[in-house]
VEXZAPA-368787 format. One record per residue (C-alpha): x, y, z. Coordinates in steps of 0.2 Angstrom, whole numbers, plus 2048, in hexadecimal, padded with zeros to 3 digits. Last residue first. Layout:
% residues N
@X X&Y Y&Z Z
...
% end
This chain:
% residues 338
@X 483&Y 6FE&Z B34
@X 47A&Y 707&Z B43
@X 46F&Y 713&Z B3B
@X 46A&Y 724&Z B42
@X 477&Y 731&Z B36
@X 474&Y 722&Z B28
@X 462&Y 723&Z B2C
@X 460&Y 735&Z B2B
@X 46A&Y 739&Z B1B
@X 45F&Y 72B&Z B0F
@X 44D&Y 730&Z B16
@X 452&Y 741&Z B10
@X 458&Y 73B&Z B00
@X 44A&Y 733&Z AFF
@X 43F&Y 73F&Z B04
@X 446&Y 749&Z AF6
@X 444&Y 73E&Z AEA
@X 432&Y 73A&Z AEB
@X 42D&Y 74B&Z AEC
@X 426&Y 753&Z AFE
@X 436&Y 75E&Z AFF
@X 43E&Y 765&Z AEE
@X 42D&Y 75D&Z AE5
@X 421&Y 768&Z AF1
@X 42C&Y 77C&Z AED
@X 42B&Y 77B&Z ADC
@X 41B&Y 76F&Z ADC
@X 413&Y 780&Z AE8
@X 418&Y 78B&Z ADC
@X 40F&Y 786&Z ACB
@X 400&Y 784&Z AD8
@X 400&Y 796&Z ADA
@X 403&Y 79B&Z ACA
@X 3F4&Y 78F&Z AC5
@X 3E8&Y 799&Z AD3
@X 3EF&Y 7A9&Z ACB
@X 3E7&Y 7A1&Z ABA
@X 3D6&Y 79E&Z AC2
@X 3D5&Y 7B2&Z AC6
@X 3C3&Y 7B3&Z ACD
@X 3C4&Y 7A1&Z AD7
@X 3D5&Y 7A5&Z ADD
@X 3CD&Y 7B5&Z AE5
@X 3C0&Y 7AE&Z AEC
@X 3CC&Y 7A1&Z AF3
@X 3D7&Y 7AE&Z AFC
@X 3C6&Y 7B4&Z B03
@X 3C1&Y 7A7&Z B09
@X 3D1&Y 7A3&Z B10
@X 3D5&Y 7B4&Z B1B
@X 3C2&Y 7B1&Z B22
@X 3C6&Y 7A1&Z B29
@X 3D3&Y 7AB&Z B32
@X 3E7&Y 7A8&Z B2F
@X 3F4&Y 7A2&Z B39
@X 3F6&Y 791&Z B33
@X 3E8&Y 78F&Z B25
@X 3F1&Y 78D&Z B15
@X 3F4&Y 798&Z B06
@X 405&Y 7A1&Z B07
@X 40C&Y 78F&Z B0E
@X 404&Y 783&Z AFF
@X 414&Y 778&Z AFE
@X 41A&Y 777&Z B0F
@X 40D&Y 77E&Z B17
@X 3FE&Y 775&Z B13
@X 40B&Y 763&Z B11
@X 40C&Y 766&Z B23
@X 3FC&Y 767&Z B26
@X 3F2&Y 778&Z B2C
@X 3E5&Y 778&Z B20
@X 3E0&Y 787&Z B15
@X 3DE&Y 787&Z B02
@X 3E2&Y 77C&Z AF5
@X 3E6&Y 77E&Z AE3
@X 3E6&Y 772&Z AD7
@X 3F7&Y 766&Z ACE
@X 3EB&Y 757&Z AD3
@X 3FC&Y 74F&Z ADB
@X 3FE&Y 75F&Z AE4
@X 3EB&Y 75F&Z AEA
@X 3ED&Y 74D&Z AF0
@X 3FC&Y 753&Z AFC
@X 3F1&Y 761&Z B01
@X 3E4&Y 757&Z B05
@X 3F0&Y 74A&Z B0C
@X 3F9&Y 758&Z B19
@X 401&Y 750&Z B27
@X 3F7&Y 755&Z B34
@X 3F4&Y 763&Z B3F
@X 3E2&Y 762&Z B43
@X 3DE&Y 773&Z B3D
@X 3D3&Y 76D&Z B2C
@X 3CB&Y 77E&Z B26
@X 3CA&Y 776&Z B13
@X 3CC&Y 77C&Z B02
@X 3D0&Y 774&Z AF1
@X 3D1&Y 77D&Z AE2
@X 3C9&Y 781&Z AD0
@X 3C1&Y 76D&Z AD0
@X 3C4&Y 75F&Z AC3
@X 3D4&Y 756&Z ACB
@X 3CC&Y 757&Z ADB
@X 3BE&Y 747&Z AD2
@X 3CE&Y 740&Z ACA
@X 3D6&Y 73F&Z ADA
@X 3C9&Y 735&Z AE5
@X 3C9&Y 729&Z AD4
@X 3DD&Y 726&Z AD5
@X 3D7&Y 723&Z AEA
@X 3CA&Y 718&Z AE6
@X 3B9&Y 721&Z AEE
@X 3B0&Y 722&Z AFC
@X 39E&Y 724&Z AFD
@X 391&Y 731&Z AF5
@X 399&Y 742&Z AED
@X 38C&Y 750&Z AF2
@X 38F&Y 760&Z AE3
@X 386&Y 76E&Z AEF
@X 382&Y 77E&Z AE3
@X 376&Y 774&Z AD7
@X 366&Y 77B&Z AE1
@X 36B&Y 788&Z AEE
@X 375&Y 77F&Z AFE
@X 36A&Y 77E&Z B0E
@X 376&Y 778&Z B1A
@X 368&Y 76E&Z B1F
@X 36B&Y 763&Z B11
@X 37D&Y 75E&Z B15
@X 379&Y 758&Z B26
@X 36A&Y 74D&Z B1F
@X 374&Y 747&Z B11
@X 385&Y 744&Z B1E
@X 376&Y 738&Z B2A
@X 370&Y 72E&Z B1A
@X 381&Y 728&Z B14
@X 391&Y 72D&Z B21
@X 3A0&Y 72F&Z B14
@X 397&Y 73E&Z B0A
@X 3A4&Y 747&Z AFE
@X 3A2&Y 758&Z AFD
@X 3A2&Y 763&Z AEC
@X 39E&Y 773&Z AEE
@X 396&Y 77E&Z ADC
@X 39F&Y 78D&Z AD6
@X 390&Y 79C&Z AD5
@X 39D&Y 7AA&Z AD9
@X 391&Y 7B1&Z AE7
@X 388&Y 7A0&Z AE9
@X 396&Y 797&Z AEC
@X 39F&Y 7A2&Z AF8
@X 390&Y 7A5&Z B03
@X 392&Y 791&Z B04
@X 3A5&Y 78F&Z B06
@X 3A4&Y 795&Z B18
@X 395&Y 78B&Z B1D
@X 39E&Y 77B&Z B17
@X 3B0&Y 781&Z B21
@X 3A7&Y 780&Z B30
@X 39E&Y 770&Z B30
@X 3B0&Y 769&Z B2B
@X 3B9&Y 773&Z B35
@X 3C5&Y 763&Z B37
@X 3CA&Y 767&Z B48
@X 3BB&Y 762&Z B50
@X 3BA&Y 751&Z B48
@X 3A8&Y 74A&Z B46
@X 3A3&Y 754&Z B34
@X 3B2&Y 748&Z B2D
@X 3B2&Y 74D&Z B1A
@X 3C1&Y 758&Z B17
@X 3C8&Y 75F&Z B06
@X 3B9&Y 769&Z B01
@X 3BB&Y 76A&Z AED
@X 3B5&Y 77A&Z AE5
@X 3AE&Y 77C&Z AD6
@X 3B0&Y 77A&Z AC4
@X 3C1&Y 773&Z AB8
@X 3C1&Y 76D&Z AA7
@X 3C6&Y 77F&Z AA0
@X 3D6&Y 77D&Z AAC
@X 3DB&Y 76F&Z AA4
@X 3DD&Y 75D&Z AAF
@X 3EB&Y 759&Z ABA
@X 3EB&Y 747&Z AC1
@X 3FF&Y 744&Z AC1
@X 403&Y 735&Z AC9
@X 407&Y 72C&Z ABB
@X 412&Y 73A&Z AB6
@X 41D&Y 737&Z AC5
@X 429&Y 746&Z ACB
@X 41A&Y 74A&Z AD8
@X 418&Y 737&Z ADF
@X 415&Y 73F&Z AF1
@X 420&Y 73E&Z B00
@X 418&Y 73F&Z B15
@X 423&Y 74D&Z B1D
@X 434&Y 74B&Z B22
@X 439&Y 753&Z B36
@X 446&Y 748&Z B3C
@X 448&Y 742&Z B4F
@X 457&Y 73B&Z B57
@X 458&Y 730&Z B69
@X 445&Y 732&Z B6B
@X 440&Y 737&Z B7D
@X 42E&Y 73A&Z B7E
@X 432&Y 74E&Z B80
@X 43C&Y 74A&Z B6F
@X 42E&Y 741&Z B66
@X 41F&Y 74B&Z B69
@X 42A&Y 75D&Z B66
@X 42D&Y 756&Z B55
@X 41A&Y 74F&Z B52
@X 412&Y 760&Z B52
@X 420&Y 765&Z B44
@X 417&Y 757&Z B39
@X 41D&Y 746&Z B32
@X 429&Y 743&Z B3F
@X 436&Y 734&Z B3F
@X 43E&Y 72E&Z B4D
@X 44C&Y 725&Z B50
@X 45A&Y 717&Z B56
@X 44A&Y 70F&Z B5E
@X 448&Y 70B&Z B71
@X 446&Y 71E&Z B79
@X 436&Y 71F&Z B6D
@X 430&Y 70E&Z B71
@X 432&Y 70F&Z B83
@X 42A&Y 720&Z B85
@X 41B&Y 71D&Z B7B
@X 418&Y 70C&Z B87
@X 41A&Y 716&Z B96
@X 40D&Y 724&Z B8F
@X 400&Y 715&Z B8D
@X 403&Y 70E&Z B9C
@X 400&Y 720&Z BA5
@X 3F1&Y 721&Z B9B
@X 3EA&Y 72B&Z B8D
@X 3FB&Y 72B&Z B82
@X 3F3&Y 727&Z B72
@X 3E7&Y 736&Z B76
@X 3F5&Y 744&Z B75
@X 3FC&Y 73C&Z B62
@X 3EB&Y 73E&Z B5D
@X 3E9&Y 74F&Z B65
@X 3F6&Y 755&Z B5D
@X 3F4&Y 74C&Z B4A
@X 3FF&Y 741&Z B45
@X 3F6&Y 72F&Z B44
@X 403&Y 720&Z B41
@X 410&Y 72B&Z B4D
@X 423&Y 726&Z B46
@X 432&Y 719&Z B4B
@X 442&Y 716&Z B45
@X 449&Y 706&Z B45
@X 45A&Y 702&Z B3C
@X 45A&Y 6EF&Z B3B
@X 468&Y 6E5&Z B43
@X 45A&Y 6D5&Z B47
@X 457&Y 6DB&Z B5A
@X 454&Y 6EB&Z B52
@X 444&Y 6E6&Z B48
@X 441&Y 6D9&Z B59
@X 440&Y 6E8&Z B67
@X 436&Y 6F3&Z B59
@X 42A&Y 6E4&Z B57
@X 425&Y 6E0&Z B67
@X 425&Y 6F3&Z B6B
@X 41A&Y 6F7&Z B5E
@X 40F&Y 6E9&Z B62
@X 40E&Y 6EE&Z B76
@X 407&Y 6FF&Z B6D
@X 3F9&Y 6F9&Z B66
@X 3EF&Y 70A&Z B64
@X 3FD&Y 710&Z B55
@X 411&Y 714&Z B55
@X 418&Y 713&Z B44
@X 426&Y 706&Z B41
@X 430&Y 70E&Z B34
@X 43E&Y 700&Z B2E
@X 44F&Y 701&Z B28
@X 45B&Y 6F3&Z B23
@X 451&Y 6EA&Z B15
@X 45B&Y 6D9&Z B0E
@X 450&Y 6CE&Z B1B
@X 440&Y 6D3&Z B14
@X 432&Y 6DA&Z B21
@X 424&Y 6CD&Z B24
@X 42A&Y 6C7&Z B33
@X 425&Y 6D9&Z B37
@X 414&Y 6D6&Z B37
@X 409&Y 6E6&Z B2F
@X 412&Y 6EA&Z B1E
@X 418&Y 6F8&Z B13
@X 426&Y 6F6&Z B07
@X 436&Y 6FE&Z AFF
@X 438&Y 705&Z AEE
@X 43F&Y 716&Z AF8
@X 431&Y 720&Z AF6
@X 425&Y 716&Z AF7
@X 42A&Y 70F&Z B09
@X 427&Y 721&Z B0F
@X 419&Y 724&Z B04
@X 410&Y 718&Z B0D
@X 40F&Y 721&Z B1B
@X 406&Y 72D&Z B13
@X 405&Y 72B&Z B00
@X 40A&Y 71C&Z AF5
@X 3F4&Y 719&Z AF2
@X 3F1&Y 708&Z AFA
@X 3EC&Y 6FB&Z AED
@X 3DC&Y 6F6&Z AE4
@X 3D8&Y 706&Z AD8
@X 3EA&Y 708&Z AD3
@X 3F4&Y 715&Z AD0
@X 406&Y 711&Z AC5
@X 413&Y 70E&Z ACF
@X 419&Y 719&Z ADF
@X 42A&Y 711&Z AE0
@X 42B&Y 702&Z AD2
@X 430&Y 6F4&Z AE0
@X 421&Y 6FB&Z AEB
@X 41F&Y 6EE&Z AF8
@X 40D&Y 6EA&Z B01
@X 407&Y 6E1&Z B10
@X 3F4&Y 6E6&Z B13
@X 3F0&Y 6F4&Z B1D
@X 3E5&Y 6F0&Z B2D
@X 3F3&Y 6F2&Z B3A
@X 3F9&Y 6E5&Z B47
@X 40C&Y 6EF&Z B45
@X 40A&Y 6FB&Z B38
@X 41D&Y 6F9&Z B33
@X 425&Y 704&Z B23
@X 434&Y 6FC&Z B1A
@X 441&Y 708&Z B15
@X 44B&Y 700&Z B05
@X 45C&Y 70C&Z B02
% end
């Protein structure tokens, strides 16, 4: 079973995974996300559907600003016997909210949803989304990771590991915390002396934002630019945990990417956050309820390594490769037409 993923007019470029997750690359999109889906199954990603092959039955088409192309390609995918199901490309509640800012917009939503033999949601926000919009079946699965993969496995030994990795990085998006979570992690810092690292996107105007947090000297590790994402990993990979206030609601990467790095992470409200790091992430508890779980993972380093021991056990029997599969697998033969 080949599931194709559609980013109708997107910027991605067109790319298959015969070898499911393969082995990382520097140059290609990382198998994570959306892309996981087509991962996953060996299938492909791409942004025209004439571009999808004639021997795959199912296809994703995920639900972004140009709405009229969704539905172009939605009304030909199924036109051509394909199961369609479709998914929001941007999952978080208020981006889901804004995509509908106009009676037009809602319209549009509405017909796409109603027209596809599904609806896939990568977050629990999504499922209420989907049915009040008028989806025929929706399935909750989150986004997959390569966790039965060794190639994807970045871990590194705990005696090579310092610091705290702040997962987030947009200072602009309220329910990031970015700011917040920053001045959390600072008195932090300086009372177990464990240095920050951040990684600064936004050049001159992130420097001058991060130096009037006022850091002591060598506390504050600043990460300049983006980087590969096999490179992105190996700099988490070195790091005691991950932490991060994000309340947006969202899939879950940083936690996804923490799995993959086999560390820690605290807080975040993703759905990978509460699937695989449930006892540690930020739905229903205070900022202050996280800082002080990570204080206490950052005095007992090999807790924090329990801890992660039983986040894989609970991540690879639903965010592994296999399992989304298989999961992937039961829904479209319940939604399929063949």
């Amino acid at each position: 079973m080949k599931l194709a993923v559609l980013n109708p007019g997107g910027n991605d470029p067109e790319l298959a995974f015969p070898d499911f997750a393969g082995a990382p690359s520097e140059k290609d999109h990382a198998p994570v996300n959306f892309h996981g889906f087509a991962a996953c199954t060996g299938g492909s990603f791409h942004r025209r559907d004439d571009r999808i092959p004639s021997d795959t039955g199912n296809v994703l088409v995920l639900i972004r600003r140009d709405l009229k192309a969704a539905r172009q390609a939605l009304i030909e995918l199924r036109r051509a016997g394909k199961t369609v199901l479709v998914s929001f490309k941007e999952t978080g509640a208020a981006q889901i909210a804004s995509l509908m800012d106009s009676s037009s917009r809602l319209k549009l939503v509405r017909e796409i949803c109603r027209r596809a033999d599904g609806a896939l949601a990568a977050t629990s926000d999504a499922v209420q989304w989907l049915h009040a919009l008028g989806a025929r079946s929706v399935e909750m699965i989150p986004t997959p990771y390569p966790l039965e993969d060794e190639r994807w496995n970045f871990s590194v030994p705990l005696e090579e590991r310092s610091g705290i990795l702040l997962g987030t990085r947009e200072w602009d998006v309220p329910s990031r915390n970015h700011l917040a979570a920053l001045l959390m992690l600072r008195p932090l810092a300086e009372a177990m002396y464990e240095p920050v690292t951040v990684f600064n996107v936004d050049g001159w105007s992130g420097r001058r934002r991060l130096a009037g947090l006022e850091y002591p000297e060598g506390l504050l590790r600043v990460v300049e630019g983006r980087r590969p994402y096999p490179a992105y990993l190996r700099i988490m990979a070195k790091h005691k945990l991950v932490f991060q206030l994000d309340a947006s609601a969202v899939p879950g990467q940083v936690a996804g990417d923490a799995l993959l790095c086999r560390v820690p992470c605290i807080g975040g409200d993703g759905a990978v956050e509460r699937i695989a790091f449930g006892e540690w992430c930020g739905h229903g508890r205070t900022f202050e309820q996280l800082s002080d779980m990570a204080a206490r993972f950052l005095e007992h380093p090999y807790d924090s390594m329990e801890m992660v021991d039983r986040a894989m056990e609970r991540a690879r029997g639903q965010l592994g490769y296999e399992a989304v599969r298989r999961r992937l697998g039961d829904f479209l033969r319940r939604v399929g037409r063949s």
